[in-house]
C-alpha positions as CSV (number, residue, x, y, z in Angstrom):
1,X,-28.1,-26.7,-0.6
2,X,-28.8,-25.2,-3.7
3,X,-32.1,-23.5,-2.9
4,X,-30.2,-21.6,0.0
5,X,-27.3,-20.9,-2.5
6,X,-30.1,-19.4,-4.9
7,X,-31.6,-17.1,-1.7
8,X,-28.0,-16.1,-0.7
9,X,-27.2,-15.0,-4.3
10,X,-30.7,-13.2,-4.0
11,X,-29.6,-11.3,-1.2
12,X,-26.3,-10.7,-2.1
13,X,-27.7,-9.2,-5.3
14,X,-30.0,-6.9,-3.3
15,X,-27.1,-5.8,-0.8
16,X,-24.1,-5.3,-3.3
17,X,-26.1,-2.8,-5.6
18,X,-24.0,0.2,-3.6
19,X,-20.9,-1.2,-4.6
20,X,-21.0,-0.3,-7.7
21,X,-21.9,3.1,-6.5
22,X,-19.1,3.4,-4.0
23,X,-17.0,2.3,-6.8
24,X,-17.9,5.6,-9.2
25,X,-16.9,7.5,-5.9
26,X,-14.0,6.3,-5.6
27,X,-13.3,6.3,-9.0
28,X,-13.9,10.1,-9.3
29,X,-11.1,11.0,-7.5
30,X,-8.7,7.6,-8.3
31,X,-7.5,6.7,-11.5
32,X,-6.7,3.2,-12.0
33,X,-5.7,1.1,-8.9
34,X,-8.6,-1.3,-9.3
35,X,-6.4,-3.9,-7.2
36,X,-6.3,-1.3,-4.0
37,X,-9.8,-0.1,-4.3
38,X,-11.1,-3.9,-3.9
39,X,-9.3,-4.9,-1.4
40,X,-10.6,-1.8,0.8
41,X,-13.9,-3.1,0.1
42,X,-13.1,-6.2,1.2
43,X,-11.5,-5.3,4.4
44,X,-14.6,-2.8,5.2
45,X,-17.1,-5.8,4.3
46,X,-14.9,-8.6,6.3
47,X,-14.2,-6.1,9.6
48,X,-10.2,-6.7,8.8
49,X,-7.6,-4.0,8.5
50,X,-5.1,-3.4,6.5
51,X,-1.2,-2.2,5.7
52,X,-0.6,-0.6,2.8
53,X,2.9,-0.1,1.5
54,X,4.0,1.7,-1.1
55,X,6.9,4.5,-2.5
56,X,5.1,8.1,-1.5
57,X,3.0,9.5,-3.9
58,X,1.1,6.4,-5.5
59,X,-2.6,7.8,-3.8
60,X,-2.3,5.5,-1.1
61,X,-3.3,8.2,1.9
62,X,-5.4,9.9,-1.2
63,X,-7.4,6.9,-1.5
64,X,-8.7,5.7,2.0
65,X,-9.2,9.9,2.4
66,X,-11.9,9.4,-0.4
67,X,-13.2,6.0,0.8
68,X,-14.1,7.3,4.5
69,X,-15.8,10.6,2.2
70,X,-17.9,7.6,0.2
71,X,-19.0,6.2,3.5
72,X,-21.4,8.3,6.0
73,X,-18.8,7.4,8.7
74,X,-16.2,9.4,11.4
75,X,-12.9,9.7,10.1
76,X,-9.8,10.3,11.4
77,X,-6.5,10.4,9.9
78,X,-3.3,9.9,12.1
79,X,0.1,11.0,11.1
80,X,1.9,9.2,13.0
81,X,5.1,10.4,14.1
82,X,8.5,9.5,16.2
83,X,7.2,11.7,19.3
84,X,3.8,10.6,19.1
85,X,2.6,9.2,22.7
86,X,-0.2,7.0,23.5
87,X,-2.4,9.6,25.0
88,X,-2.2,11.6,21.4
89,X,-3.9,8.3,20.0
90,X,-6.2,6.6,22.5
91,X,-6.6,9.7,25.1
92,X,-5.9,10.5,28.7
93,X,-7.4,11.7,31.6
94,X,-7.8,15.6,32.3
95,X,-7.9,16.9,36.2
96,X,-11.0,18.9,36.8
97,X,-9.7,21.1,39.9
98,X,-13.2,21.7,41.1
99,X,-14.0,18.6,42.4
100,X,-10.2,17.2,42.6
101,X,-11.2,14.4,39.8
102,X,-10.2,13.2,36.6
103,X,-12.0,12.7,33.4
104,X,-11.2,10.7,30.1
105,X,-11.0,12.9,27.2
106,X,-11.1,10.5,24.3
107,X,-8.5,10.4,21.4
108,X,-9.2,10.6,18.0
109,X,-9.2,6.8,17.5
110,X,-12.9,6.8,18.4
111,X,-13.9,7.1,14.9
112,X,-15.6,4.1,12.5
113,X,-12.3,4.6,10.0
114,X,-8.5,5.3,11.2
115,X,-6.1,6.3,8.6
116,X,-2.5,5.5,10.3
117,X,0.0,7.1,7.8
118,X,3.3,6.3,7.9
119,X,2.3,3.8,11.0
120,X,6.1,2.4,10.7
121,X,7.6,6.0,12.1
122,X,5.6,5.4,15.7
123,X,7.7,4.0,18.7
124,X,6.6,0.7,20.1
125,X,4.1,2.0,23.2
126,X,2.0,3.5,20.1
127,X,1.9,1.1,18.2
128,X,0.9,-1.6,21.5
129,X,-1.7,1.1,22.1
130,X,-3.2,0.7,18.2
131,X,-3.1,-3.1,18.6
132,X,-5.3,-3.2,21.5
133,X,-7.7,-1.3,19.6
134,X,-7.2,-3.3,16.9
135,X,-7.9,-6.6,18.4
136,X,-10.5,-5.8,21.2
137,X,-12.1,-2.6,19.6
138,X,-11.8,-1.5,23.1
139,X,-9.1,1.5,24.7
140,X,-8.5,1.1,28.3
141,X,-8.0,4.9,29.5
142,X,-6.7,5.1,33.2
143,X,-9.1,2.7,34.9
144,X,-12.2,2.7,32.8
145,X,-12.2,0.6,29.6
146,X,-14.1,2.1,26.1
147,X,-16.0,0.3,23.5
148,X,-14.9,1.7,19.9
149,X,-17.7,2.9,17.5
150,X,-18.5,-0.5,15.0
151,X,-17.5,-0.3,12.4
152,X,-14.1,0.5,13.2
153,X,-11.2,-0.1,11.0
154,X,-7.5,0.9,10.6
155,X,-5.9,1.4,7.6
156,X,-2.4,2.4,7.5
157,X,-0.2,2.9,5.5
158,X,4.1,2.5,5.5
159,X,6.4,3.4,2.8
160,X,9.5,0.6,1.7
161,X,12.0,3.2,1.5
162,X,13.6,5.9,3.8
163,X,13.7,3.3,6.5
164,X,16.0,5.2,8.8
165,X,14.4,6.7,11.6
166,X,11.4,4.3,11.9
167,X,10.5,1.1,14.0
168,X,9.3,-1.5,12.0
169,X,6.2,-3.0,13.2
170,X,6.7,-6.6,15.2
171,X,5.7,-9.7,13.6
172,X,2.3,-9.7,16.4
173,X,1.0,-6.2,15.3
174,X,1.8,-7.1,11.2
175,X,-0.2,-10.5,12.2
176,X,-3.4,-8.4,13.4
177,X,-3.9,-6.9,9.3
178,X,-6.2,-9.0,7.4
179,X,-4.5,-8.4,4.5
180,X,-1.1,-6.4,3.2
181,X,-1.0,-4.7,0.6
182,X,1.8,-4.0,-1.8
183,X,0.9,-0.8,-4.3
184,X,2.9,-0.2,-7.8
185,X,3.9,2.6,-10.0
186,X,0.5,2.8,-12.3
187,X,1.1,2.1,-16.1
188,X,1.7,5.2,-18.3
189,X,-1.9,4.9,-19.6
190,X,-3.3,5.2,-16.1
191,X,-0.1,7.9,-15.3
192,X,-1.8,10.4,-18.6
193,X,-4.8,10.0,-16.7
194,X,-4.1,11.2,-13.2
195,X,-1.7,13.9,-15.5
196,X,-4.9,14.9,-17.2
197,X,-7.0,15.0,-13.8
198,X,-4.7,15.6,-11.0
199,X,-2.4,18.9,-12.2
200,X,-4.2,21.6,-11.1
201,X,-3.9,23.7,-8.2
202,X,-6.3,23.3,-5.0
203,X,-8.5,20.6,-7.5
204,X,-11.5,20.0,-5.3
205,X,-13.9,16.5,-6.0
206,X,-17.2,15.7,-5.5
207,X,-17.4,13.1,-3.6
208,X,-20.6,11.8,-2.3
209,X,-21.5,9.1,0.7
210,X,-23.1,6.1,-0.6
211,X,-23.6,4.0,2.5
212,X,-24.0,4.4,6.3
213,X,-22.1,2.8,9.5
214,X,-25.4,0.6,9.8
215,X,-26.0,-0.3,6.5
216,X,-22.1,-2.0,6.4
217,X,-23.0,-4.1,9.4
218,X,-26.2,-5.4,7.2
219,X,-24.0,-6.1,4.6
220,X,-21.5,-8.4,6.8
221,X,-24.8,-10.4,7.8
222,X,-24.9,-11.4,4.1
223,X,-20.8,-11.8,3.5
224,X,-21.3,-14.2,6.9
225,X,-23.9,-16.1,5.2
226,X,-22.2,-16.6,2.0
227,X,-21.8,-20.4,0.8
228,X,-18.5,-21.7,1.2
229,X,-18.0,-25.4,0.2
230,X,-16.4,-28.1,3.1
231,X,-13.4,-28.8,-0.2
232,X,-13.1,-25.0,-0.4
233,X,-12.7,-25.0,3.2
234,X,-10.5,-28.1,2.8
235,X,-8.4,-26.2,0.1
236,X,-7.5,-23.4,2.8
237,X,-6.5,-25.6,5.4
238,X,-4.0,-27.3,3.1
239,X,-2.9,-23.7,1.6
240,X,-1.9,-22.4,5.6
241,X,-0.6,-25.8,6.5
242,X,1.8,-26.3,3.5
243,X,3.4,-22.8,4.8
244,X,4.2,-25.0,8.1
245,X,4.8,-28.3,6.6
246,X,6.0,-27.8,2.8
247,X,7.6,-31.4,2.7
248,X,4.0,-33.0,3.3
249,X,2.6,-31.6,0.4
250,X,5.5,-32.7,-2.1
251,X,7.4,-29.5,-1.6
252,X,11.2,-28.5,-1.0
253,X,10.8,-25.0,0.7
254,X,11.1,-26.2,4.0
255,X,14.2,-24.7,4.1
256,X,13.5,-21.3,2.9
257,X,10.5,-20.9,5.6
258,X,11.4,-20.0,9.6
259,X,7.3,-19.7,10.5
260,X,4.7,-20.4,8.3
261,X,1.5,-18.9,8.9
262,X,-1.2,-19.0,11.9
263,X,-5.0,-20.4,12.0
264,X,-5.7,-16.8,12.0
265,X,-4.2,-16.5,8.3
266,X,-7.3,-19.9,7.8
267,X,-9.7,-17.7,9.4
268,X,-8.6,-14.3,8.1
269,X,-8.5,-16.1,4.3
270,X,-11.9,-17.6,4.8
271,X,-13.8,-14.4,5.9
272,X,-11.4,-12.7,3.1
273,X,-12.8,-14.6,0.3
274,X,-16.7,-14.9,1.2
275,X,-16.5,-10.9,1.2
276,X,-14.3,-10.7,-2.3
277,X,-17.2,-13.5,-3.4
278,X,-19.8,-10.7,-2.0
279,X,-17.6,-7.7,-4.4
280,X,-18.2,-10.1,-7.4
281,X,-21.6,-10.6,-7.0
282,X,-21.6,-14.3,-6.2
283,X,-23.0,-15.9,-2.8
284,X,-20.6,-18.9,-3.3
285,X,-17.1,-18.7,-3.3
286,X,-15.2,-20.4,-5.9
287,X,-11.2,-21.8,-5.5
288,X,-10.2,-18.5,-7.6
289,X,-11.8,-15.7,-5.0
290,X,-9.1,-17.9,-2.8
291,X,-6.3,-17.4,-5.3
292,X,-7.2,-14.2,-6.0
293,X,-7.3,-12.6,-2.5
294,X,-4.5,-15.7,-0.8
295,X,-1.1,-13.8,-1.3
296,X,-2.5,-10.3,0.4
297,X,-3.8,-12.6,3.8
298,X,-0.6,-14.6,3.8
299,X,2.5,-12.5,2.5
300,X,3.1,-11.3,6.0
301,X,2.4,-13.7,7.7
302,X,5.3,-16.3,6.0
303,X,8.7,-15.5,7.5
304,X,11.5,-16.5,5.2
305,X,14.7,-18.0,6.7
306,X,18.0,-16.4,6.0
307,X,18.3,-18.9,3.1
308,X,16.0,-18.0,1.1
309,X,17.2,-14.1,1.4
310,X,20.3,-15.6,0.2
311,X,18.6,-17.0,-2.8
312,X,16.7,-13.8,-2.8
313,X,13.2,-15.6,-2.8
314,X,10.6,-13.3,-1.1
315,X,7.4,-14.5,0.8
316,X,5.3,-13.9,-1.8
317,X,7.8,-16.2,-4.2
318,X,6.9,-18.9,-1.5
319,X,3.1,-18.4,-1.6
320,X,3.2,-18.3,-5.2
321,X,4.5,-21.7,-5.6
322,X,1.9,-23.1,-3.2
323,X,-0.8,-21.8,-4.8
324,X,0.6,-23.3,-8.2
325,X,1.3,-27.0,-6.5
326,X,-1.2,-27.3,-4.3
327,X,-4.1,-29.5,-5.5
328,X,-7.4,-27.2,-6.5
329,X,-10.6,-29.0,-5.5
């Protein structure tokens, strides 16, 4: 095993030199926010989307704007709204009074990267409309069904606050995100920074692409094909199960969880960490690039019991305490 572990770090060297190059991009443009701009790469290496939620203003629209610029890829960005209908996402059909037929006229999901802002102010048909597309990278428009351009991925974003007026997305839709992420007020270091770069009218960046539609696909070949040892895989299993069955693990939260988290969070946390192996530069993952990348694949998918509100114990307070209990191999 350690000869093909030597050729997969081989390759993975060969294949990861653009991240460091789609890094700089990004980094021309965002200051700080290392935590956000690896877990994009992670979700465009691992085909998984992602929520992000943050107050407005922390660069969360800012930043997958840049990323889709970094990548030779369509782009679409979505601002999604309380009237917005189906048709105004996925497309309809258009009469053509010549001939007395109809033809599709796609929507502007059919695009390799979907920025859904403010995905949480959408009625329900809209967002059943984006999880089709989400899960079968198909549309279905009138009778004909439509293959969506690989890669495709959604990224959208939802802020915590100003809740009134929007329609919080359904445990099933949040379940089909790879991974959640939860963005923070940058440090005053970082703050100076975007000060310094950011307050000037119509500021304009340069902001090259660094890697092609078909070039990502290559790269999932090697995140596939990274090594992943059977007590790595072991260490997973236990991780999702404990969320179902705390007390078999020597722990008392049993009471604090209503649903623990589905073999999609195993699967979802598997691909998750070969591809944050892949942004280190390793073709192995290690019990760490599980840890590391664990709380964003499982924090919404954990439902806490009215209980734990009480206590005021989050999901992530949950996961944490897993992850610091549960045996490391």
């Amino acid at each position: 095993m350690a000869i093909d572990v030597k050729q997969i770090e081989g390759r993975v060297a060969e294949k990861s030199a653009f991240v460091r190059s789609l890094t700089g991009q990004l980094e021309k443009v965002i200051v700080g926010q290392k935590y956000m701009l690896e877990r994009l790469l992670v979700g465009l290496l691992s085909n998984g989307h992602i929520l992000i939620e943050g107050v407005p203003g922390l660069a969360k629209t800012l930043t997958v704007t840049t990323l889709a610029q970094a990548v030779k890829a369509s782009f679409r960005r979505l601002q999604f709204t309380p009237d917005l209908l189906p048709a105004d996402l996925i497309g309809t059909q258009i009469y053509q009074p010549q001939n007395g037929s109809f033809v599709p006229k796609k929507g502007p999901i059919f695009a390799n990267i979907i920025l859904a802002d403010e995905i949480n102010r959408a009625p329900a048909k809209v967002q059943s409309a984006l999880l089709e597309a989400m899960q079968e990278h198909q549309v279905t428009i009138g009778d004909e069904t439509f293959r969506l351009p690989e890669p495709f991925l959604v990224l959208a974003t939802q802020n915590p606050i100003e809740q009134e007026g929007t329609y919080p997305l359904p445990e099933a839709q949040v379940d089909r995100f790879m991974l959640k992420l939860k963005i923070t007020y940058p440090n005053k270091e970082d703050e100076r920074k975007i000060l310094d770069r950011m307050a000037e009218t119509n500021k304009q960046f340069d902001v090259e692409p660094v890697i092609s539609p078909e070039e990502i696909l290559e790269v999932r070949e090697v995140v596939n094909d990274i090594y992943i040892d059977d007590k790595i895989k072991d260490y997973i299993v236990d991780i999702v199960d404990a969320t179902r069955r705390p007390g078999e693990y020597g722990l008392e939260l049993g009471n604090l969880i209503s649903y623990g988290a589905s073999p999609r969070a195993t699967i979802y946390l598997t691909v998750a960490a070969k591809a944050y192996a892949f942004v280190q530069g390793r073709g192995y993952v290690t019990p760490q690039d599980v840890k590391s990348i664990g709380m964003d694949v499982l924090r919404h998918r954990v439902i806490v019991s009215y209980e734990a509100e009480a206590e005021e114990k989050a999901s992530e307070d949950i996961i944490q305490e897993l992850f610091d209990n549960i045996q490391v191999p």
